[in-house]
matplotlib code that plots the C-alpha trace (Angstrom):
import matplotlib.pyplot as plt

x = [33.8, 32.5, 32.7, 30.2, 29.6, 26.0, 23.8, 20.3, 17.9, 14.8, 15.5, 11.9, 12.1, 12.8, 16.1, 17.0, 17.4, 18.7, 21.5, 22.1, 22.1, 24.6, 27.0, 26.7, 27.6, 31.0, 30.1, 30.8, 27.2, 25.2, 21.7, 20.4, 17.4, 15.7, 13.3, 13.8, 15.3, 12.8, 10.8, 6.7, 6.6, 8.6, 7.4, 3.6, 2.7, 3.1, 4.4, 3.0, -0.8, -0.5, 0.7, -2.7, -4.4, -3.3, -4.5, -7.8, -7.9, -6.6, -9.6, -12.1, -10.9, -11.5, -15.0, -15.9, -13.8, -16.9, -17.1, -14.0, -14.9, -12.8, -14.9, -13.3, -14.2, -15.2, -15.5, -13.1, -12.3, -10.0, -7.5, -7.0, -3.6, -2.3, -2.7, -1.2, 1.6, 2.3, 2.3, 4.7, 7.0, 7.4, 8.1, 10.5, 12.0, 12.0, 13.2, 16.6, 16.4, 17.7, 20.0, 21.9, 21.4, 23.5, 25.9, 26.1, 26.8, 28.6, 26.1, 26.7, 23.2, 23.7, 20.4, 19.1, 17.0, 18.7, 18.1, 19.9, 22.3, 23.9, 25.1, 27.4, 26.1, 23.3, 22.8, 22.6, 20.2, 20.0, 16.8, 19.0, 19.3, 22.8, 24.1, 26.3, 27.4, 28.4, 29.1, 28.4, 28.6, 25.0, 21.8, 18.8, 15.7, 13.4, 11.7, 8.3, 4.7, 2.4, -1.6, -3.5, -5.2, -8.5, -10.6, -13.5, -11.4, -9.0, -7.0, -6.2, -5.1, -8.0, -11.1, -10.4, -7.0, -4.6, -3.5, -0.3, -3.0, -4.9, -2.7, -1.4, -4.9, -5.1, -7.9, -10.6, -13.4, -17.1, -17.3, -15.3, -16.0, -13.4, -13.2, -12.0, -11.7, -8.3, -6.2, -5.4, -9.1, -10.3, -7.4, -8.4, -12.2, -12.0, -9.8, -11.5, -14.8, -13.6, -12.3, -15.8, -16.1, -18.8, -17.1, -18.9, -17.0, -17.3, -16.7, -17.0, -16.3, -19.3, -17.5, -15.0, -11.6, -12.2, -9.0, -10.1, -12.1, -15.1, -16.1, -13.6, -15.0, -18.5, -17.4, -15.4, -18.1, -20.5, -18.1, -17.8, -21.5, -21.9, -19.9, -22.4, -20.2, -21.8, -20.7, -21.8, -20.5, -21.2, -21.4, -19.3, -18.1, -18.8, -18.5, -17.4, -18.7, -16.5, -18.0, -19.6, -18.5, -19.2, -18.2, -21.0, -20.3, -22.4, -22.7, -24.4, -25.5, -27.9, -30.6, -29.5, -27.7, -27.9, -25.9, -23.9, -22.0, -19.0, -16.4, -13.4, -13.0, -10.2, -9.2, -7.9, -8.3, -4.7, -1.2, 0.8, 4.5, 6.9, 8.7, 9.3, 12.2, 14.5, 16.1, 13.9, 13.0, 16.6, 17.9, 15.3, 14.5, 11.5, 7.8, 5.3, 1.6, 2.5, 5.8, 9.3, 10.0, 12.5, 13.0, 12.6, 16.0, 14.6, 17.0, 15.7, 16.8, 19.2, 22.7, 23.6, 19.9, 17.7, 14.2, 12.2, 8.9, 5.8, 7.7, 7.6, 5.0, 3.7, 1.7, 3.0, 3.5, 6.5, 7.4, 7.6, 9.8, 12.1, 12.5, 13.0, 15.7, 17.3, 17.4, 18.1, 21.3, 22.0, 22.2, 24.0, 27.0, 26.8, 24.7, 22.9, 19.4, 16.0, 13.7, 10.5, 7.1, 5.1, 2.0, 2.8, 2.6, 0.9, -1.1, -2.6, -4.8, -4.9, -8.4, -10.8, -11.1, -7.6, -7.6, -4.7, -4.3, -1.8, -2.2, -5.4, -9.1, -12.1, -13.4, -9.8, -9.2, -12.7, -12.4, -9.2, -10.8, -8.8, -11.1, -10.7, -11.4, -12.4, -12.4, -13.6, -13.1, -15.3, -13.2, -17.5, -16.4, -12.6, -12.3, -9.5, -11.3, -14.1, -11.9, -10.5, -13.8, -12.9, -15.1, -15.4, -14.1, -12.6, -10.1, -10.8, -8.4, -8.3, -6.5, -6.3, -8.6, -6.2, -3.1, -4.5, -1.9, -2.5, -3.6, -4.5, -5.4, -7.6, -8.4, -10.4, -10.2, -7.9, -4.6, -4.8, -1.6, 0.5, -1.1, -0.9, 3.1, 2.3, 0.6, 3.3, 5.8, 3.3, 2.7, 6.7, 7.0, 4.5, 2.8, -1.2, -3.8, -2.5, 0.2, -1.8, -4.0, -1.3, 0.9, -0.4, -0.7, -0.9, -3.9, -6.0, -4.7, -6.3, -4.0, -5.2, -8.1, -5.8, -5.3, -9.3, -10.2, -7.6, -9.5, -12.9, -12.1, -11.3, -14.3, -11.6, -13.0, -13.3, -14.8, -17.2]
y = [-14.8, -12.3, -8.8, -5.5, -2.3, -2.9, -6.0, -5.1, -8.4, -8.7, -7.4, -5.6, -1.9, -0.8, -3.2, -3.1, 0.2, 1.4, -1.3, 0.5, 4.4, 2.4, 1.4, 4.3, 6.3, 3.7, 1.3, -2.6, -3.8, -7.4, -8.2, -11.3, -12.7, -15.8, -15.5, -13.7, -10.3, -7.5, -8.9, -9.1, -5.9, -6.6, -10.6, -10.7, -7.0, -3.7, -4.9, -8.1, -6.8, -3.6, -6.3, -8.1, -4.7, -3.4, -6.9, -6.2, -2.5, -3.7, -6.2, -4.0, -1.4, -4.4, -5.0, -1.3, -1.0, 0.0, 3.1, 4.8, 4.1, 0.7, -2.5, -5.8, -9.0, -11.9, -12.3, -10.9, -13.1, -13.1, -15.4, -15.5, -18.5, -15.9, -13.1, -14.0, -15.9, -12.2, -11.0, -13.8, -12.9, -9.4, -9.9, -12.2, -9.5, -6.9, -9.5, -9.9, -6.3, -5.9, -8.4, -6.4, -3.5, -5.6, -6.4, -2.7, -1.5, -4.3, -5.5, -9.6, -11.2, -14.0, -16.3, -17.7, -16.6, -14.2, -13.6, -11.3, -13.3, -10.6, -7.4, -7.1, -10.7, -12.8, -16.0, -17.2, -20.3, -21.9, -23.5, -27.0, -25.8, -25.1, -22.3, -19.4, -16.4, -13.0, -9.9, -6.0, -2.5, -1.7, -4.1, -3.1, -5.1, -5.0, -8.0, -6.5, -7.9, -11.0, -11.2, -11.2, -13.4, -13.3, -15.5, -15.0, -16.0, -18.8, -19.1, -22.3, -21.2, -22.9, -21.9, -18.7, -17.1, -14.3, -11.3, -13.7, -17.1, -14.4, -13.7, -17.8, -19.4, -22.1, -21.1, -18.2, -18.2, -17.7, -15.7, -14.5, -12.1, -10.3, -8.9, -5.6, -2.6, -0.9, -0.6, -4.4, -5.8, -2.9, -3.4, -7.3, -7.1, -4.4, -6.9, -10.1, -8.1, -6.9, -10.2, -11.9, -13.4, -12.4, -10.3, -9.4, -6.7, -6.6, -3.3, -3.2, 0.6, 2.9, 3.2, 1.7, 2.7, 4.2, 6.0, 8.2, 11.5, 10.8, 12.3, 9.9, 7.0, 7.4, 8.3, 4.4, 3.0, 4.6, 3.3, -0.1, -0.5, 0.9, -2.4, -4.8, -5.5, -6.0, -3.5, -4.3, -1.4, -1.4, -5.2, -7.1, -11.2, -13.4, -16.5, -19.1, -22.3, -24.4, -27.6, -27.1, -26.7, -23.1, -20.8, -19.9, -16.1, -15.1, -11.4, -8.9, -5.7, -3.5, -5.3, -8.5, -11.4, -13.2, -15.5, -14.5, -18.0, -17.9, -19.6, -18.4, -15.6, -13.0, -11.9, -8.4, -7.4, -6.0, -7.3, -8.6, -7.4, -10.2, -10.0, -13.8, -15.8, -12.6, -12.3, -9.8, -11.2, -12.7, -9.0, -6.7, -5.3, -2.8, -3.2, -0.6, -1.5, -4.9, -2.9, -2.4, 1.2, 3.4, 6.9, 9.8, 7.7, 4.1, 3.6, 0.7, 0.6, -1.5, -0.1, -0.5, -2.1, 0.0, -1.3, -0.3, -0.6, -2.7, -3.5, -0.5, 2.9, 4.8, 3.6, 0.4, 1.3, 0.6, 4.3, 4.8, 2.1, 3.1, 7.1, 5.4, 3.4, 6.5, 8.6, 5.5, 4.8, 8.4, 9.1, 6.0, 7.5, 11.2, 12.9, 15.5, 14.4, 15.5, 13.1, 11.8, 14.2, 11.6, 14.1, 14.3, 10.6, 10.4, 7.1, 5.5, 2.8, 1.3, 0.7, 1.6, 4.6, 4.9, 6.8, 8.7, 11.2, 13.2, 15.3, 15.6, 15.2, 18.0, 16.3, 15.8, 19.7, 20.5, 17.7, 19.6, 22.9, 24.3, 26.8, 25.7, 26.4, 23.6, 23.7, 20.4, 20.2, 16.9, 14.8, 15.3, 18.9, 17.9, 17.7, 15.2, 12.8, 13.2, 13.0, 9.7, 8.1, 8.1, 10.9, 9.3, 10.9, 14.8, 16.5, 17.9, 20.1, 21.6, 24.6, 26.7, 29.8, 32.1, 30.9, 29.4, 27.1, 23.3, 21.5, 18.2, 16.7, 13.9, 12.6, 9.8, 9.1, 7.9, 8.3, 9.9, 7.8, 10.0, 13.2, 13.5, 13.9, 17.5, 18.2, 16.1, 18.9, 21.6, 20.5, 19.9, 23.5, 25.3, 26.0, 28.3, 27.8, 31.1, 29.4, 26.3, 28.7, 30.7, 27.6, 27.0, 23.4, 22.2, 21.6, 19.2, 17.3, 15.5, 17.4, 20.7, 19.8, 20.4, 23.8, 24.2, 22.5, 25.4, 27.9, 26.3, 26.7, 30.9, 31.5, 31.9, 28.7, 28.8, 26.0, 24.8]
z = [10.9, 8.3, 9.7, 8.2, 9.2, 8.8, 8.6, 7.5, 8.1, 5.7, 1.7, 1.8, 0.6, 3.6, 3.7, 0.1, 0.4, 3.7, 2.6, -1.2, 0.8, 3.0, 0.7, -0.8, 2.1, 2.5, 4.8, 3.9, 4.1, 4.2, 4.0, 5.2, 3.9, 3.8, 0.8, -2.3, -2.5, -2.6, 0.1, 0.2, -1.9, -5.1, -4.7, -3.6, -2.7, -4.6, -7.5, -8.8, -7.6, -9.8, -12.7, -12.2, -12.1, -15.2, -16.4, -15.0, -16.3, -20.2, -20.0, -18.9, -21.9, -24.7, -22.9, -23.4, -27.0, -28.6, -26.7, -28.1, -31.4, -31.5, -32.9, -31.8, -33.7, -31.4, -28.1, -25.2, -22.4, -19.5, -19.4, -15.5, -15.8, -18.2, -16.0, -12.3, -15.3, -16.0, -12.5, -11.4, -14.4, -13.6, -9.8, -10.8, -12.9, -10.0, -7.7, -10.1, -10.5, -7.1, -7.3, -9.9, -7.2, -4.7, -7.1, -8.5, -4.9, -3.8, -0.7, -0.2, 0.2, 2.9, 2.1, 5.0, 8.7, 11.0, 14.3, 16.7, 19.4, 21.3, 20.5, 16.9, 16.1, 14.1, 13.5, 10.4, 9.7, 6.1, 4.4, 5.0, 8.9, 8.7, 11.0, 11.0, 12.4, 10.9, 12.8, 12.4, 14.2, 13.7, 12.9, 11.0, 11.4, 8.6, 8.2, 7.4, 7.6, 6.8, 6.6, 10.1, 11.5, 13.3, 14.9, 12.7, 9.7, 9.7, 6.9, 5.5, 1.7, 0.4, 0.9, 3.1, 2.1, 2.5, 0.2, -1.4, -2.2, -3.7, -6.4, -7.6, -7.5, -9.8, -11.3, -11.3, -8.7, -9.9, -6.3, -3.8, -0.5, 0.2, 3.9, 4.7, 2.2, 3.1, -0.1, -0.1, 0.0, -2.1, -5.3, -5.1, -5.0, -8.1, -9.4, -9.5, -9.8, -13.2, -15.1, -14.1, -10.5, -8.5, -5.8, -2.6, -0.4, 3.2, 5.5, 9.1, 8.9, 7.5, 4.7, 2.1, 2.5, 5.7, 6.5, 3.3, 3.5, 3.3, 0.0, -1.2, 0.6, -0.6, -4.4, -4.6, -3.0, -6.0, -8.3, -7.0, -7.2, -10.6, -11.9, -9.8, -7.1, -3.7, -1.1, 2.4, 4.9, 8.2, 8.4, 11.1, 10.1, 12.9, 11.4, 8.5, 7.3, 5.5, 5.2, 2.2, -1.7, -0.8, 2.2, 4.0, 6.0, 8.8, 9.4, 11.2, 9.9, 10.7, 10.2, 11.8, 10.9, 7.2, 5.8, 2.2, -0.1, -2.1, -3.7, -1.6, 1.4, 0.9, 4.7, 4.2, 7.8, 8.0, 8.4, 11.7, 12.2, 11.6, 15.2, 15.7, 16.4, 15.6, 18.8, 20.2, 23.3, 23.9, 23.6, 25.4, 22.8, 24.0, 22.1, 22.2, 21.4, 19.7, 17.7, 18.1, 20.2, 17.8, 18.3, 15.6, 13.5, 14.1, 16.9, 19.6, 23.4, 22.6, 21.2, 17.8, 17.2, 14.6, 13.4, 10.4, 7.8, 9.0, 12.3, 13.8, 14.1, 11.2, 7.9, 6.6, 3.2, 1.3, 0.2, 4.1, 4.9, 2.1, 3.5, 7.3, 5.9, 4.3, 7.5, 10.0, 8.3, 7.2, 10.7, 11.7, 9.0, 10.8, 8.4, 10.1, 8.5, 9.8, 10.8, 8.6, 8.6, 8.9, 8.8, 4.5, 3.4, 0.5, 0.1, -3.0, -3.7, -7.2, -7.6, -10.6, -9.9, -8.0, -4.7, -3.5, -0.9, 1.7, 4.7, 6.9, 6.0, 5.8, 9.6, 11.3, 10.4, 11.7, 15.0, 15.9, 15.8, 12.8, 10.4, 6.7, 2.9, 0.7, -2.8, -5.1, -8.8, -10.3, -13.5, -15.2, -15.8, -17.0, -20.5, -20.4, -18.2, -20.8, -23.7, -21.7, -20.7, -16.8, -15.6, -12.4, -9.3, -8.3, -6.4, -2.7, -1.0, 2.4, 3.0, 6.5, 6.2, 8.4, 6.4, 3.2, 3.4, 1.9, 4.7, 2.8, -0.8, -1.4, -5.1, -6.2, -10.4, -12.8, -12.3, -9.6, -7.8, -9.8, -9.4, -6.0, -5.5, -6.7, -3.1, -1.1, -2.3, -2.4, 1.5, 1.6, 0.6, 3.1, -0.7, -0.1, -2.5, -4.3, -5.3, -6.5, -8.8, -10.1, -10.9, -14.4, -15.1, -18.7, -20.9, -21.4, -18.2, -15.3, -13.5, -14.1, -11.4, -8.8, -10.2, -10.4, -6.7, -5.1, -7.4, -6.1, -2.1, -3.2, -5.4, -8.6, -10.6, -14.1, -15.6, -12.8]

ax = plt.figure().add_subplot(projection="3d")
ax.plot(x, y, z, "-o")
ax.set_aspect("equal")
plt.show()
């Protein structure tokens, strides 16, 4: 029987890496995994959507050639085969990529379904039904998420399907309603919406992206509408119709019930925990609120058990699960490591324009009582965005009026997914808005907005 000093079960980046800081910290490490390496996020999440994106965006640019002075001959089309071909390819690529990884740091990938037997052992079961049993001091669960299911919307991968059909259909749909506009509804409506289908985007929140400020909300909607895709907010799914060569959608809104048609029905509604058949029950192991229970280093009830990622509290974004795999096993080796501030997460969403933000919004501060300064720059008076074409969009930050300190950013425009790691440090680093305006940022950028929105919340702005 093959012995570790760790076991990690799911290869998701919360497993891949919590396994590579293991092995870098000495410990002889396995991960067991029954799919491919890299889990949903390298193999139908983060990494193959932003592929199709970049598809979408590179389209959209040829459409609109014209505008920056660039003639093209003949007629642009989108090639959708082509373009989820692409995507495959390049998950494929990350997928070997961590392969090398396991290799590099010498982890041994043991293919197959684990589950948890007893203490210091899981079982082992092969796509051929095979069984076997390796054995290790400490277990880390990290087996991730899958697309929820509701009532309303029963997915049957043909006419009403999840985030992974979504990106291998055969072929293009004329129209598609997409349900729910959290970051995975809202990148595959701007998506499809741009290479031609008729997209139809369904919110029962007021707004788009609802966990957003609401600035931010309000400006993607804007921008959604302004490339003819229907927006419906406020409007609650009750029922589907599948008879038909079309899906027929009931829903209520404010004005009563109608009845919208399309092709195919994206259910976005969120993602369920992949808790089953891991040896949860068999073991004890506590849930909290439909999640595993793990203290501030991911640490169940049970000794020598550590959970991680979309199975456990806290945003279920990739980035997260790969700092709670860090610290969990950082901990595990004796480093005295300080737990996750899971108050500065930075999220993004990859949209056209792309939203990203970090830290609380303008009506949390003001619900929790806390007396603020609020400075917003818009991209129209940015002369890079202008030089770019992408004037769509601004930066809003919040900073506490009694300490000026940076209490939250939220950005909506291009690009802005990499602009806002300069406020997850500058919130990192206790950094006020004096700090922000006297940090001179480099012309022309979209960055320097961030400079400008901190000089907007003190009266200091210069071009605005």
């Amino acid at each position: 029987m093959t012995q570790f000093d760790l076991i990690v079960i799911g290869s998701g980046p919360g497993g891949y890496v919590a396994a590579i800081r293991a092995s870098q910290l000495g410990m002889k490490v396995g991960v067991v995994e029954r799919a491919e390496l890299g889990g949903i996020c390298l193999n139908w999440g983060c990494i193959p959507t932003k592929s199709l994106l970049k598809s979408a965006q590179v389209f959209d640019y040829a459409k609109h050639a014209a505008n920056y002075g660039v003639m093209i001959d003949g007629t642009v089309s989108a090639d959708f085969s082509a373009m989820v071909a692409r995507s495959r390819d390049v998950a494929a690529g990350m997928s070997k990529g961590i392969k090398f990884l396991f290799k590099k740091n010498k982890i041994e990938h043991i293919a197959g379904h684990g589950r948890i037997l007893e203490k210091g052992k899981i079982e082992v079961k092969t796509a051929d039904g095979s069984l076997s049993v390796v054995e290790a001091k400490h277990i880390v669960l990290a087996t991730g998420a899958r697309s929820r299911q509701i009532a309303a919307l029963p997915q049957d991968g043909q006419k009403i399907i999840g985030y992974r059909r979504a990106m291998s259909l055969e072929k293009q749909p004329k129209s598609m309603i997409v349900v729910g506009s959290g970051a995975i509804g809202s990148e595959f409506a701007y998506f499809y919406n741009t290479i031609g289908t008729q997209v139809t985007l369904i919110e029962y929140m007021p707004n788009v992206v609802p966990l957003e400020d609401v600035d931010v909300s309000k400006q993607l909607g804007r921008s959604f509408k302004k490339t003819k895709m229907k927006v419906m907010v406020g409007t609650n799914v009750k029922h589907v119709d599948t008879s038909g060569d079309l899906c027929k959608v009931t829903v209520e809104t404010k004005k009563g019930e109608e009845i919208i048609e399309a092709e195919i029905v994206l259910s976005a509604v969120g993602i369920a925990p992949n808790l089953e058949n891991i040896g949860i029950e068999e073991n004890r192991i506590e849930l909290e609120h439909g999640k595993i229970r793990v203290d501030d280093f991911y640490r169940t009830n049970v000794e020598g058990v550590y959970a991680i990622g979309d199975i456990v509290h806290g945003p279920a974004l990739a980035h997260v699960a790969s700092a709670e795999g860090i610290v969990c096993v950082e901990k595990i080796a004796g480093i005295d490591t300080p737990p996750i501030d899971y108050k500065n997460i930075p999220a993004c969403t990859y949209t056209s324009p792309e939203v990203a933000s970090v830290g609380i919004t303008e009506k949390q501060a003001k619900e929790n009582g806390v007396e603020v300064k609020v400075g917003k720059f818009p991209f129209t008076a940015s002369g890079k965005a202008s030089a770019a074409g992408t004037r769509d969009g601004f930066v809003k930050l919040i900073f506490d009026a009694k300490t000026d300190q940076l209490l939250g950013g939220h950005l909506v425009g291009a690009n802005v997914t990499e602009m806002v790691s300069e406020l997850v440090v500058a919130r990192k680093l206790n950094t006020t808005g004096h700090d922000i305006i006297k940090s001179i940022h480099p012309h022309p950028t979209m960055s320097e907005a961030v400079m400008e929105a901190a000089a907007t919340a003190y009266d200091e702005v210069i071009h605005l």
